[in-house]
PDB file of N, CA, C and O in Angstrom:
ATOM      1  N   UNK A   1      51.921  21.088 107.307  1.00  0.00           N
ATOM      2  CA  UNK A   1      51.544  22.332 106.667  1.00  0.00           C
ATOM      3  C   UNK A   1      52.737  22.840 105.856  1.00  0.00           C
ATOM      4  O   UNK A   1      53.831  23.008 106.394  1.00  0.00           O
ATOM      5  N   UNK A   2      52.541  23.065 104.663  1.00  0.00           N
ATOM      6  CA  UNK A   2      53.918  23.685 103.812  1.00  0.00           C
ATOM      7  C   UNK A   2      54.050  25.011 104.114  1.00  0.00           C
ATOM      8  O   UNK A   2      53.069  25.635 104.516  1.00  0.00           O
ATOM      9  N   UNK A   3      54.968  25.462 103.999  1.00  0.00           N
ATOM     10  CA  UNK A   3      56.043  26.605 104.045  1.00  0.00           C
ATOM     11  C   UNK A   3      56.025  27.149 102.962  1.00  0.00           C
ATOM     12  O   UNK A   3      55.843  26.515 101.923  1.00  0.00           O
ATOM     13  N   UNK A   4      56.270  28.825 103.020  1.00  0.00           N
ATOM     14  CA  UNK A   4      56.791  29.737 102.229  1.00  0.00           C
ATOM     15  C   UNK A   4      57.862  30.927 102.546  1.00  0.00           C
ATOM     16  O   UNK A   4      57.799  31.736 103.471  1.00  0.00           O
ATOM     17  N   UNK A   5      58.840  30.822 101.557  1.00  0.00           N
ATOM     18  CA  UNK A   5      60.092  31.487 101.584  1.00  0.00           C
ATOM     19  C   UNK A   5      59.937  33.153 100.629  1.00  0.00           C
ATOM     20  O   UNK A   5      60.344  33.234  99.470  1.00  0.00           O
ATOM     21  N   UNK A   6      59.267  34.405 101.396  1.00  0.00           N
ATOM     22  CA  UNK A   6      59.399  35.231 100.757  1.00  0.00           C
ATOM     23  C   UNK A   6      60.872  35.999 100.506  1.00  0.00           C
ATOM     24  O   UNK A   6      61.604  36.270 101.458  1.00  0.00           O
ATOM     25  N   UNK A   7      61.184  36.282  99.272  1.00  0.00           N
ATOM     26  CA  UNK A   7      62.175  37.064  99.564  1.00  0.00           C
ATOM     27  C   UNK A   7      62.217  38.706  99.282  1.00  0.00           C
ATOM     28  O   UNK A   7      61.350  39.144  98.526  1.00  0.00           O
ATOM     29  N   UNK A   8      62.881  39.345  99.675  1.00  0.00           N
ATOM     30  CA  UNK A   8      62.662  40.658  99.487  1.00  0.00           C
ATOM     31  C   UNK A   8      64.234  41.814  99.308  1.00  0.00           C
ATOM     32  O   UNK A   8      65.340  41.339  99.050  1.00  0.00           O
ATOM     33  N   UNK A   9      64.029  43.074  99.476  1.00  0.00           N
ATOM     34  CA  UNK A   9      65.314  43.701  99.509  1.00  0.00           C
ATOM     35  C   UNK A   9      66.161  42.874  98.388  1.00  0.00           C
ATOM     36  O   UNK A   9      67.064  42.158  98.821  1.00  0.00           O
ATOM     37  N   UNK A  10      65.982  42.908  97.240  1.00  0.00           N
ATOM     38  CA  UNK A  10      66.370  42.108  96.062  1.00  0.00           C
ATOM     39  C   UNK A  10      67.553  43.910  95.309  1.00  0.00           C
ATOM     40  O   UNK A  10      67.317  45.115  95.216  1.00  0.00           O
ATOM     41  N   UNK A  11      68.893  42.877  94.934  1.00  0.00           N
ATOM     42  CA  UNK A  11      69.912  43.902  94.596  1.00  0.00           C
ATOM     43  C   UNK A  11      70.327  43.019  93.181  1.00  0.00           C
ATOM     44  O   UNK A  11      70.080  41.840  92.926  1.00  0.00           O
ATOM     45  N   UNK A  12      71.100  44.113  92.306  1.00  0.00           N
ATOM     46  CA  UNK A  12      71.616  43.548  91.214  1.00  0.00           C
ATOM     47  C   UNK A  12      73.025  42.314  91.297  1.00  0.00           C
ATOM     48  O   UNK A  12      73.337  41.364  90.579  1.00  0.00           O
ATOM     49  N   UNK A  13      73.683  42.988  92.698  1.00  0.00           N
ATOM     50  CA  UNK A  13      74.898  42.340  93.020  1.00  0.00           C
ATOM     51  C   UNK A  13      75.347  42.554  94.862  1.00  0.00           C
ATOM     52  O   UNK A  13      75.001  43.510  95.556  1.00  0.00           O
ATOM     53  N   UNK A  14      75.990  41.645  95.207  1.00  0.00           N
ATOM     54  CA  UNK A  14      76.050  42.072  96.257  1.00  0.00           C
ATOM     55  C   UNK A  14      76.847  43.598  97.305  1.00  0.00           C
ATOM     56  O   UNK A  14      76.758  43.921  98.489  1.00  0.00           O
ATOM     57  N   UNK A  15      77.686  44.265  95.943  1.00  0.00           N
ATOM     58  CA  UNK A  15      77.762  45.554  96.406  1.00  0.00           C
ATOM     59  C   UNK A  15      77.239  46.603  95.835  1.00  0.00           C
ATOM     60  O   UNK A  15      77.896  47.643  95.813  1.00  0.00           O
ATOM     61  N   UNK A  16      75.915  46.546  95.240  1.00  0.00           N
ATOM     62  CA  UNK A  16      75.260  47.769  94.577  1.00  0.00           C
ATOM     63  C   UNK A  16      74.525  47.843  96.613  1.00  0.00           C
ATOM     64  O   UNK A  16      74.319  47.071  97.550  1.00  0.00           O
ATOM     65  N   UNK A  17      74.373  49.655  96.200  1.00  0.00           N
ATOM     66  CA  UNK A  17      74.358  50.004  97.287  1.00  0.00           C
ATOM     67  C   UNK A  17      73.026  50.759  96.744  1.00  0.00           C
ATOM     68  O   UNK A  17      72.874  51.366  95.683  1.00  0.00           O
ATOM     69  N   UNK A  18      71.852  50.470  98.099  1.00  0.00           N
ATOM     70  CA  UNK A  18      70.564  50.876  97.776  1.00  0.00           C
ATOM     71  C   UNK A  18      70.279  52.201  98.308  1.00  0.00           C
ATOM     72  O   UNK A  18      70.465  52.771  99.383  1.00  0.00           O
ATOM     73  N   UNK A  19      69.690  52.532  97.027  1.00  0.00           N
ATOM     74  CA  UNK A  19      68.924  54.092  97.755  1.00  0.00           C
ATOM     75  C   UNK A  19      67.312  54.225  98.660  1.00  0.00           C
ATOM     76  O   UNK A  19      66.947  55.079  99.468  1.00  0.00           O
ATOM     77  N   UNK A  20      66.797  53.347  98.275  1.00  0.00           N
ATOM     78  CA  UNK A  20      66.009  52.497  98.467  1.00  0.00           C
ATOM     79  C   UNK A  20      65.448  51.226  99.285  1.00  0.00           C
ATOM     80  O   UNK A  20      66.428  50.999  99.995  1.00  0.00           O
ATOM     81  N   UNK A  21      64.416  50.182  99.660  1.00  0.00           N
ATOM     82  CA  UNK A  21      64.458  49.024 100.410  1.00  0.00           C
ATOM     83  C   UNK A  21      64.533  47.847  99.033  1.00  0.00           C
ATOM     84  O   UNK A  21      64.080  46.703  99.083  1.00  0.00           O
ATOM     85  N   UNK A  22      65.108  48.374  98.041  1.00  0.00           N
ATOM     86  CA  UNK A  22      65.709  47.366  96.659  1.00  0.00           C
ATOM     87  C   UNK A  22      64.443  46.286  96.165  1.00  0.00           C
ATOM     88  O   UNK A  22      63.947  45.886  97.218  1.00  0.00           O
ATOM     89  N   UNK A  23      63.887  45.800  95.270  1.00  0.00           N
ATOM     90  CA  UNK A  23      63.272  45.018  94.547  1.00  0.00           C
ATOM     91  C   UNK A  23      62.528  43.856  95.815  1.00  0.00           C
ATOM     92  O   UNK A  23      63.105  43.393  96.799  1.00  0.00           O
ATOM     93  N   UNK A  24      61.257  43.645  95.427  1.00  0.00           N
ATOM     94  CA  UNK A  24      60.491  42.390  95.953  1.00  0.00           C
ATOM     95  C   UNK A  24      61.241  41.532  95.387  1.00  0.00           C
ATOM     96  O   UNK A  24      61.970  41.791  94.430  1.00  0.00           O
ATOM     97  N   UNK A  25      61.128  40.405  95.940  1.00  0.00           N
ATOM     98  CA  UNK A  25      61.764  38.792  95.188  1.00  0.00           C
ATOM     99  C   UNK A  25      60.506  38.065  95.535  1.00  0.00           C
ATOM    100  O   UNK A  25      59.623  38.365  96.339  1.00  0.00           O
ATOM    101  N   UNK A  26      60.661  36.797  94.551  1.00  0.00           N
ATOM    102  CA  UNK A  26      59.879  35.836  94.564  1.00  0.00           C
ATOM    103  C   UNK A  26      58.991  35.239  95.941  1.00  0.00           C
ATOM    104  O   UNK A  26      59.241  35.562  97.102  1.00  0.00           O
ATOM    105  N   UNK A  27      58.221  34.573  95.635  1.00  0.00           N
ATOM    106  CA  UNK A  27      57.610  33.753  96.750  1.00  0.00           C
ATOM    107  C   UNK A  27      58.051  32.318  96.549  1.00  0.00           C
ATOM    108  O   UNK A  27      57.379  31.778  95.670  1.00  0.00           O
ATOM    109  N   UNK A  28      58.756  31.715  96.961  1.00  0.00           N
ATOM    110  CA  UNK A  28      59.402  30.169  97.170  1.00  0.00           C
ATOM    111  C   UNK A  28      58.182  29.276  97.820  1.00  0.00           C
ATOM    112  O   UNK A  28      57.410  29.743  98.658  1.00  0.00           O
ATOM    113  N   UNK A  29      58.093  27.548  97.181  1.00  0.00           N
ATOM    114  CA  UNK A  29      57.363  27.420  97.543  1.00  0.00           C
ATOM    115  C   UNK A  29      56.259  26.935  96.859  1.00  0.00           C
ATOM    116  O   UNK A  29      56.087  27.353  95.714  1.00  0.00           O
ATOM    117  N   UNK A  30      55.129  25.784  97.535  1.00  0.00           N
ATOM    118  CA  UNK A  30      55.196  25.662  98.807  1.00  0.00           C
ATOM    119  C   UNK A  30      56.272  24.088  99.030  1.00  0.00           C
ATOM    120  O   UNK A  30      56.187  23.006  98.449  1.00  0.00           O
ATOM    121  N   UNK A  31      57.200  24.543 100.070  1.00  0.00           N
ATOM    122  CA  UNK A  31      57.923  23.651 100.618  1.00  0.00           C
ATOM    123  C   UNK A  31      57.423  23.165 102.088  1.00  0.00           C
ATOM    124  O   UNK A  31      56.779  23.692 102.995  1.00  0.00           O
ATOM    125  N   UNK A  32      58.096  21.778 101.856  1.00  0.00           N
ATOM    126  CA  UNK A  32      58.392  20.905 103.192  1.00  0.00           C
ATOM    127  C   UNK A  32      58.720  21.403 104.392  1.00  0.00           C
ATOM    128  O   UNK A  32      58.037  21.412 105.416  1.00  0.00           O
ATOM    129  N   UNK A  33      60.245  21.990 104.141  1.00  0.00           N
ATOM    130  CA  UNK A  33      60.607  22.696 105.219  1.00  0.00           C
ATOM    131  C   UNK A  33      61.949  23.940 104.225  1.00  0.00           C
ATOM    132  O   UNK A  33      62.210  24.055 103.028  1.00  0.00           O
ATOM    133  N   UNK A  34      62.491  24.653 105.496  1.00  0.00           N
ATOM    134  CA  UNK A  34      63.418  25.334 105.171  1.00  0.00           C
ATOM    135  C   UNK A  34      64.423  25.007 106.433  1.00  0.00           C
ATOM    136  O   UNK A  34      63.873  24.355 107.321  1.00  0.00           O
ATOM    137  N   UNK A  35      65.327  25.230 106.586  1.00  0.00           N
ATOM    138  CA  UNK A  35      66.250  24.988 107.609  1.00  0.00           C
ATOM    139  C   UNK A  35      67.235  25.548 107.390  1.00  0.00           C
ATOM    140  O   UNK A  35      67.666  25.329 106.258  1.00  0.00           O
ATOM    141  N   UNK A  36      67.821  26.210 107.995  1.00  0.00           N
ATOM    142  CA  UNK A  36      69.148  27.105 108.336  1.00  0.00           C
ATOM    143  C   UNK A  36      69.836  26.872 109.453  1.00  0.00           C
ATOM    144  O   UNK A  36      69.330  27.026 110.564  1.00  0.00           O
ATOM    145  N   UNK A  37      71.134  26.452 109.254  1.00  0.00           N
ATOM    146  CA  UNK A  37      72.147  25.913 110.048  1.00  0.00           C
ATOM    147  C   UNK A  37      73.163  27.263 109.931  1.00  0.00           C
ATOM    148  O   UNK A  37      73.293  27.969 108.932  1.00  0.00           O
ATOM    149  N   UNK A  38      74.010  27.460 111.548  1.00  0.00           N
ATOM    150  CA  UNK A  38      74.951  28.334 111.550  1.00  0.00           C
ATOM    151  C   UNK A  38      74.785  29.585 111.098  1.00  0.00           C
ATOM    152  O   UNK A  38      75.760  30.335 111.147  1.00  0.00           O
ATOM    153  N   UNK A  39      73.556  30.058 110.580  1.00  0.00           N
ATOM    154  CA  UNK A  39      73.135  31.047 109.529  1.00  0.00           C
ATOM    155  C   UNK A  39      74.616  31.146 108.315  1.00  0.00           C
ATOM    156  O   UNK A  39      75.450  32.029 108.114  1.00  0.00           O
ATOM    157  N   UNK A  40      74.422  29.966 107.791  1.00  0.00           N
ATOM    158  CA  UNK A  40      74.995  30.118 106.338  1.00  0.00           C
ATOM    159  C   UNK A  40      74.389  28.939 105.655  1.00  0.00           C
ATOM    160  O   UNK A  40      73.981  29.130 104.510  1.00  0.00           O
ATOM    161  N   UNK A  41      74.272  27.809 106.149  1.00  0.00           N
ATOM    162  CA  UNK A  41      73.328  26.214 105.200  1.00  0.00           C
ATOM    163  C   UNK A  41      71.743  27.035 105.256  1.00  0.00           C
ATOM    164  O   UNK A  41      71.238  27.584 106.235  1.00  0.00           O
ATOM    165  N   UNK A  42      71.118  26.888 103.711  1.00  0.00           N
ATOM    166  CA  UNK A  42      69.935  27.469 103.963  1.00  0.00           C
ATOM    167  C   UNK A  42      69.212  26.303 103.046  1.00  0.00           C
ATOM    168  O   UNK A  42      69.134  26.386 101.821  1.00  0.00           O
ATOM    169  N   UNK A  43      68.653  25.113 103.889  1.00  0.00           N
ATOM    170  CA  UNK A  43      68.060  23.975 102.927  1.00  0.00           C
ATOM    171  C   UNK A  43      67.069  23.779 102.512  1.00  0.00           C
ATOM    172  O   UNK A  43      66.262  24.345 103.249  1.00  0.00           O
ATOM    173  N   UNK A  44      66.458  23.171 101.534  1.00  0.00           N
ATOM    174  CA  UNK A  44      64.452  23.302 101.645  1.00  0.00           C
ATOM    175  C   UNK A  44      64.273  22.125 100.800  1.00  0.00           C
ATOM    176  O   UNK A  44      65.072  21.705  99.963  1.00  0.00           O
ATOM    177  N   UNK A  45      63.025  21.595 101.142  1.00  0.00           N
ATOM    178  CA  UNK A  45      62.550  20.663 100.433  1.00  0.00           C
ATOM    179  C   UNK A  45      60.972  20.931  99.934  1.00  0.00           C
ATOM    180  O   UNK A  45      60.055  21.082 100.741  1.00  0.00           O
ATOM    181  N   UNK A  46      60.838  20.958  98.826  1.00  0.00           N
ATOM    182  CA  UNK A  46      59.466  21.509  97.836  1.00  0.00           C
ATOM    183  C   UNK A  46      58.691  19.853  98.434  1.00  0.00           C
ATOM    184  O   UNK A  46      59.170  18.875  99.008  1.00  0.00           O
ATOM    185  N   UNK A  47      57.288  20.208  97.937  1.00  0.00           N
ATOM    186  CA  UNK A  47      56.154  19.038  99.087  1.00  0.00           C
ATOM    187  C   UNK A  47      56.082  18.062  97.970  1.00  0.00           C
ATOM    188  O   UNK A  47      55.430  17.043  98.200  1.00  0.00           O
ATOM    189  N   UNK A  48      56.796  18.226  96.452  1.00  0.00           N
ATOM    190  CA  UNK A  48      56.940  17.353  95.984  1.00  0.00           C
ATOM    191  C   UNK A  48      58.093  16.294  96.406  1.00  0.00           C
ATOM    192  O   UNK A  48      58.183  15.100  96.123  1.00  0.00           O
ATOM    193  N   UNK A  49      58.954  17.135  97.187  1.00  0.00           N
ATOM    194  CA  UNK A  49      60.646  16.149  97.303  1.00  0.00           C
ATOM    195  C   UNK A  49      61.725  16.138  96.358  1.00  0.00           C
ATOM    196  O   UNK A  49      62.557  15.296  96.018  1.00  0.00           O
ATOM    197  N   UNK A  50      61.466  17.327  96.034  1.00  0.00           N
ATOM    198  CA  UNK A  50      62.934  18.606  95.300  1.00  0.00           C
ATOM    199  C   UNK A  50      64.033  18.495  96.085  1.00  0.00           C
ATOM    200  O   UNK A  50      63.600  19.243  96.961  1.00  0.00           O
ATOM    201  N   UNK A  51      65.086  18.181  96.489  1.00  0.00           N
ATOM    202  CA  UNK A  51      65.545  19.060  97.482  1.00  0.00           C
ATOM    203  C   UNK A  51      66.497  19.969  97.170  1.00  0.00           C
ATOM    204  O   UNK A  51      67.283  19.689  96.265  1.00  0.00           O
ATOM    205  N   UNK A  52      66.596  21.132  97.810  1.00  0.00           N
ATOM    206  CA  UNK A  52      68.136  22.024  97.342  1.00  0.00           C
ATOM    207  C   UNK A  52      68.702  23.264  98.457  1.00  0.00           C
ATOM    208  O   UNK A  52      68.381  23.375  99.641  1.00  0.00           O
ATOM    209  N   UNK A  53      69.319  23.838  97.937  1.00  0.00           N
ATOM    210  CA  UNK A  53      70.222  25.057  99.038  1.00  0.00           C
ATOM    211  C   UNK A  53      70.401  26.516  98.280  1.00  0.00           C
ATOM    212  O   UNK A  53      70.585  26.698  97.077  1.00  0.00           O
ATOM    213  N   UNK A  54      70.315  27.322  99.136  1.00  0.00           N
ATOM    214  CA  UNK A  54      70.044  28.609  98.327  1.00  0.00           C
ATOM    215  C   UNK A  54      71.650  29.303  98.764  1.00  0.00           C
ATOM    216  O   UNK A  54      71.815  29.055  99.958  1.00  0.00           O
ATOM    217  N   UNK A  55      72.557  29.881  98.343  1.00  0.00           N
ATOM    218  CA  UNK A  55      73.754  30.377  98.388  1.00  0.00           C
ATOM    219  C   UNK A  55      73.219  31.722  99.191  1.00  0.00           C
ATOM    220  O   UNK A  55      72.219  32.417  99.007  1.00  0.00           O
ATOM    221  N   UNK A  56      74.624  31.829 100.453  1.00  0.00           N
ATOM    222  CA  UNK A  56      74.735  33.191 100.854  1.00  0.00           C
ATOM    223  C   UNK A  56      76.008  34.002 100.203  1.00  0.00           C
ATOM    224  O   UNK A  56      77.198  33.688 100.191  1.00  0.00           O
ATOM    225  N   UNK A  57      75.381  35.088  99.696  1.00  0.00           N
ATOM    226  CA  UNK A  57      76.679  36.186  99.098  1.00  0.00           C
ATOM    227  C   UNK A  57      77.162  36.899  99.917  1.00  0.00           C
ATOM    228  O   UNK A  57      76.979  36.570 101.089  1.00  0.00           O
ATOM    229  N   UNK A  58      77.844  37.962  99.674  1.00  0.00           N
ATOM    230  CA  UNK A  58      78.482  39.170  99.785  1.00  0.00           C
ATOM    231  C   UNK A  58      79.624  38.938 100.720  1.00  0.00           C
ATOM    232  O   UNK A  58      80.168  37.873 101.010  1.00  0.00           O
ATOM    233  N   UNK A  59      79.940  40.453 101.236  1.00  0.00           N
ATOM    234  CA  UNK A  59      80.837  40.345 101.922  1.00  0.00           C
ATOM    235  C   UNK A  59      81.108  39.436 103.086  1.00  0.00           C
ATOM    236  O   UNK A  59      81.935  38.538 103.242  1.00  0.00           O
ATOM    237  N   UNK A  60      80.092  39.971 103.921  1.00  0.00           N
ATOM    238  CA  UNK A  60      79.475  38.857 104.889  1.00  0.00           C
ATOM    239  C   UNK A  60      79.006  38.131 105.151  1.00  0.00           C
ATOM    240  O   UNK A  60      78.980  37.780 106.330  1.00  0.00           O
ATOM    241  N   UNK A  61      78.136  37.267 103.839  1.00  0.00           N
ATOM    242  CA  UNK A  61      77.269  36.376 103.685  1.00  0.00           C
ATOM    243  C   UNK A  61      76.594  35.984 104.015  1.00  0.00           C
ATOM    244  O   UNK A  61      76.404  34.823 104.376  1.00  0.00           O
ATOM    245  N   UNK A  62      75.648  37.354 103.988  1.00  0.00           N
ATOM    246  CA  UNK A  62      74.374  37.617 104.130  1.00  0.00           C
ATOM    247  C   UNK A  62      73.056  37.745 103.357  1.00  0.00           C
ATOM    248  O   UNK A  62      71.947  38.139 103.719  1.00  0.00           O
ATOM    249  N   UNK A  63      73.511  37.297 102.192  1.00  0.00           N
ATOM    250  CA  UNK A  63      72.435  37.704 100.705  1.00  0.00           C
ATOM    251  C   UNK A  63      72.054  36.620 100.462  1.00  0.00           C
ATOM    252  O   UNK A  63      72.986  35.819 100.395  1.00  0.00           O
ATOM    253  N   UNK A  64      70.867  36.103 100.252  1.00  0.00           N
ATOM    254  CA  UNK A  64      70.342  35.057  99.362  1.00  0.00           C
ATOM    255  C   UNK A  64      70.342  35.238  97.624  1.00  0.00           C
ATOM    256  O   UNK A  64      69.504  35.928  97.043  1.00  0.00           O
ATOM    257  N   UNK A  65      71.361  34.538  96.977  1.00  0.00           N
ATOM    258  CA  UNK A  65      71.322  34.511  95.882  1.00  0.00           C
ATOM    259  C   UNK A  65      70.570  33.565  95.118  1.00  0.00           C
ATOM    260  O   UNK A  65      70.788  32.355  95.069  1.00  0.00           O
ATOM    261  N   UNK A  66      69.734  34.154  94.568  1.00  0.00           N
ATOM    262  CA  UNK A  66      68.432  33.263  93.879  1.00  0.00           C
ATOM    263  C   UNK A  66      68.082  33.950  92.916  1.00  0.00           C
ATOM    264  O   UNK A  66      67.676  35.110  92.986  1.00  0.00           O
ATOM    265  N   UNK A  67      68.254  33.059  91.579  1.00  0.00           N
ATOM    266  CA  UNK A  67      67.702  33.783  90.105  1.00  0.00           C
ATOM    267  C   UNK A  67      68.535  34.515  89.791  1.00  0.00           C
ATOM    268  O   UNK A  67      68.022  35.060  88.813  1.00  0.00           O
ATOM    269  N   UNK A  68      69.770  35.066  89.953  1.00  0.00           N
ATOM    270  CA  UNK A  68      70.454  36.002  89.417  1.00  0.00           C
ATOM    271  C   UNK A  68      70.299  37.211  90.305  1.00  0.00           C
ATOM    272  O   UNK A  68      71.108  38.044  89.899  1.00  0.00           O
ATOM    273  N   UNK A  69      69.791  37.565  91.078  1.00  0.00           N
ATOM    274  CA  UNK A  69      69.410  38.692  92.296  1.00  0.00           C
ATOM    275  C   UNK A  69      70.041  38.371  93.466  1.00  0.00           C
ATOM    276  O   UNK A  69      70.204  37.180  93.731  1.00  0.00           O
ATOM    277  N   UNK A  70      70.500  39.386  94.358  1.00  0.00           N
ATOM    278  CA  UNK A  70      70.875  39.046  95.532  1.00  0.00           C
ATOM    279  C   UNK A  70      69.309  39.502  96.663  1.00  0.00           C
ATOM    280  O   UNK A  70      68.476  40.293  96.221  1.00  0.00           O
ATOM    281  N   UNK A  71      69.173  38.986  97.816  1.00  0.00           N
ATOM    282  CA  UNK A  71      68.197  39.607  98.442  1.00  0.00           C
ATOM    283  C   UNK A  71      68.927  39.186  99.692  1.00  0.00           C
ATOM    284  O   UNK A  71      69.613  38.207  99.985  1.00  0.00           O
ATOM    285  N   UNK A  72      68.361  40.758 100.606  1.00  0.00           N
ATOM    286  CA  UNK A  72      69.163  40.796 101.272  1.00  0.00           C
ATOM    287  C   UNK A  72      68.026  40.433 102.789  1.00  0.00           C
ATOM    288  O   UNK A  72      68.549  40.723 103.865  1.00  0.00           O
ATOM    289  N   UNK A  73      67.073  40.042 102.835  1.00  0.00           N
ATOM    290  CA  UNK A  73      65.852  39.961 103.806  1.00  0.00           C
ATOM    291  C   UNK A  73      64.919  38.649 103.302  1.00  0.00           C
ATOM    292  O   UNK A  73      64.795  38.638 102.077  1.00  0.00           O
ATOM    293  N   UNK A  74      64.398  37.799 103.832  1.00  0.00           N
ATOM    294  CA  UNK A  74      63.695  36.956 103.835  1.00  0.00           C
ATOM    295  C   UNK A  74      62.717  36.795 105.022  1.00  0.00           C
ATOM    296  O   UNK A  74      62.811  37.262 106.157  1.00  0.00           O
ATOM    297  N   UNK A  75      61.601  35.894 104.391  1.00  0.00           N
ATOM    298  CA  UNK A  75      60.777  35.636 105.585  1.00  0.00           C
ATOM    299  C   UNK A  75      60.127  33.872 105.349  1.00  0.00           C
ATOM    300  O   UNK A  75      60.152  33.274 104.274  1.00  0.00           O
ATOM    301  N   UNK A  76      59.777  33.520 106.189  1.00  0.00           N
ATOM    302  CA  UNK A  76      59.219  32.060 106.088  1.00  0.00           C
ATOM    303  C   UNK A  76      57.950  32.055 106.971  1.00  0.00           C
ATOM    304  O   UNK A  76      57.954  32.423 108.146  1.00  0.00           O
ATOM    305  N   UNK A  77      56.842  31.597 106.293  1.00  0.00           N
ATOM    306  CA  UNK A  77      55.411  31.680 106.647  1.00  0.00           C
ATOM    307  C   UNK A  77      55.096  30.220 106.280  1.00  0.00           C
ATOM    308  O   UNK A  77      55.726  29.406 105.604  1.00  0.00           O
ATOM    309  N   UNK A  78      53.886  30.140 106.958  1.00  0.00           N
ATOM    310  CA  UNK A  78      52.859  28.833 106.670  1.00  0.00           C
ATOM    311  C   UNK A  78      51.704  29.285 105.739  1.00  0.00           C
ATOM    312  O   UNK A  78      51.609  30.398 105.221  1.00  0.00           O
ATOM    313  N   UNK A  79      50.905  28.326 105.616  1.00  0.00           N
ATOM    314  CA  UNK A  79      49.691  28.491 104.922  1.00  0.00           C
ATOM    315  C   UNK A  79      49.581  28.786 104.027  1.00  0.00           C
ATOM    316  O   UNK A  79      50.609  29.430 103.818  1.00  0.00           O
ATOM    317  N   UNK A  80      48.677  28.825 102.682  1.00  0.00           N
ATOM    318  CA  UNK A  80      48.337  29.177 101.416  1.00  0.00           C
ATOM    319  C   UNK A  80      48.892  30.184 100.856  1.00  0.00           C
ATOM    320  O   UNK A  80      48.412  31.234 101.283  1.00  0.00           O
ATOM    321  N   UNK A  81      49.527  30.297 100.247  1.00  0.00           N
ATOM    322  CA  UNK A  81      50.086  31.581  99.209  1.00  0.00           C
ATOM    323  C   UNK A  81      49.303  31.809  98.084  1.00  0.00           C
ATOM    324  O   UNK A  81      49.611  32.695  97.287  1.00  0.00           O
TER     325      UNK A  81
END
């Protein structure tokens, strides 16, 4: 069953500071898998056999940087998007 990588809490940079729960992000997807090691390796493979890694930002490196946006919350679901 493929996977989906929502992202959310989307920032301009990793120290703009929200007034707000900051911008929806994309729906990733549909992938193979996602996998996160140590919470910093964040890997995925699209059901074609893409494969790649999504960068953690900020201070603490905690942001998914994707597209030029930081997001600071994600989720991973099954089934049809």
């Amino acid at each position: 069953m493929p996977v989906y990588v929502v992202l959310f809490h989307g920032r301009n940079s990793p120290d703009e500071q929200l007034n707000d729960w900051g911008e929806p992000g994309p729906i990733l997807g549909p992938l193979q898998y996602f996998h996160t090691t140590y919470a910093s390796d964040l890997k995925l493979e699209t059901c074609d056999g893409q494969c790649g890694e999504l960068c953690l930002v900020g201070p603490d490196h905690d942001l998914i940087f994707y597209n030029g946006k930081c997001y600071g919350d994600w989720s991973v679901c099954g089934g049809k998007r």
